[in-house]
N, C-alpha and C positions, 0 to 999 in steps of 0.2 A: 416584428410583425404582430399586429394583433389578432385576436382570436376573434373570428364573429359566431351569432348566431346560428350561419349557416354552416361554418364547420365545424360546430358541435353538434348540431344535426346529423352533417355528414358523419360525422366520427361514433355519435351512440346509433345508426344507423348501419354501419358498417360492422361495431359490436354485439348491434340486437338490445340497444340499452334502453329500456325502454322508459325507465324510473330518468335517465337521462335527460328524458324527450317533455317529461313535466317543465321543467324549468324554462324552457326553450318558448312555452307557445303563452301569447296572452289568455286571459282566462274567457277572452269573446271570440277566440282564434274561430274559421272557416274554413274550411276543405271542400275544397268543387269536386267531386270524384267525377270521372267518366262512366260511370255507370250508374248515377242517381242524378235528376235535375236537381234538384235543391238540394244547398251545400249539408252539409257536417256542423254544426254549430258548437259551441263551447267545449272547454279544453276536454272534459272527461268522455264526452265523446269521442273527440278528436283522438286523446290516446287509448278509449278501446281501440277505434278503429285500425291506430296504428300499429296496436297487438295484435287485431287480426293480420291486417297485413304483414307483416314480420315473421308470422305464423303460415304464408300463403304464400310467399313470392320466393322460388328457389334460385338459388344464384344470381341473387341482386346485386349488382355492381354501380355506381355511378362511374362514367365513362367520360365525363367532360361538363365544366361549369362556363357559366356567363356573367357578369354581374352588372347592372345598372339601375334605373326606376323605371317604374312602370306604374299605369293607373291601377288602383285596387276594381274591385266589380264590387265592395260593399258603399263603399260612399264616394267614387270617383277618386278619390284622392290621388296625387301622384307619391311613391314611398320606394325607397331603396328597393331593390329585387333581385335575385338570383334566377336563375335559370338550371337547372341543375338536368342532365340528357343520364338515362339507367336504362339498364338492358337487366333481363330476369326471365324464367321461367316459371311459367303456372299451369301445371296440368300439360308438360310436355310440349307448352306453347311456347317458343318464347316474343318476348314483349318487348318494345322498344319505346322508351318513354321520355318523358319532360316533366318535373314540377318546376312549376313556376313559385316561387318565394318571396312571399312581400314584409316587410321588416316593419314593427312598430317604432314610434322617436324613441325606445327605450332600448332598441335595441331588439327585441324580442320577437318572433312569427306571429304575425295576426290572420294573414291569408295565404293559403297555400291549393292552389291550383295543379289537377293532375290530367294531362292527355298520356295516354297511350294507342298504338298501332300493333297490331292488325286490328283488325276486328271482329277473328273469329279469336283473338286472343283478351280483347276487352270482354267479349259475351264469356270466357272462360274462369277469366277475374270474377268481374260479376257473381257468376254462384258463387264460386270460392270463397268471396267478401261474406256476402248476404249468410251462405251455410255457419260460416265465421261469426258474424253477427248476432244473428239467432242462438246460436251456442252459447256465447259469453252473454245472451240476456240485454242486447244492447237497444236488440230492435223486437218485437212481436213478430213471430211467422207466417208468412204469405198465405 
């Protein structure tokens, strides 16, 4: 069985690996968060962000995958994909979620899309991200 992308996501995800997660994304990769209109652009963003995250989401488990293509939202394109369903706590909320995973032709993560539910659990995220954010110097303060 070969190893993809996606489950070495899952797996330095699972570990908290975050040096893990460099290799994994292309260096123009995108993250749609729910809690910002416009995406997350290039990798060193993208793994601040994910050290916030990792930093903020308590008892994060992925819970069940999907896999097929889907169209990207940067250039239409149609590109292998995952589906990846996570359950987590933030701030006593918990959260039930979906990224969506879209694969470069080398293999690698280029777009990565994230819904969560509720929505008093996304507004929860939200500061947690953004407090996250501003501390590691990623973003300027509101």
């Amino acid at each position: 069985m070969t190893t993809t992308a996606v489950d070495r996501f899952r797996a330095a995800v699972d570990t908290r690996d975050l040096a893990a997660l460099d290799d994994l994304f292309t260096e123009d990769i995108r993250l749609y968060s729910p809690v910002k209109f416009t995406p997350f652009e290039g990798r060193p963003m993208v793994l601040g962000l994910f050290g916030v995250l990792l930093r903020t989401f308590e008892d994060f488990r992925y819970v069940g995958e999907f896999a097929g293509t889907a169209e990207t939202s940067a250039d239409g394109a149609e590109a292998p994909a995952a589906v990846l369903l996570f359950r987590a706590t933030v701030d006593g909320r918990e959260i039930h979620g979906i990224d969506l995973v879209h694969l470069s032709e080398d293999g690698r993560i280029k777009e990565f899309t994230v819904m969560v539910r509720p929505r008093s659990a996304v507004h929860a995220l939200g500061e947690a991200v953004l407090a996250g954010l501003v501390a590691d110097g990623l973003v300027p303060a509101p």
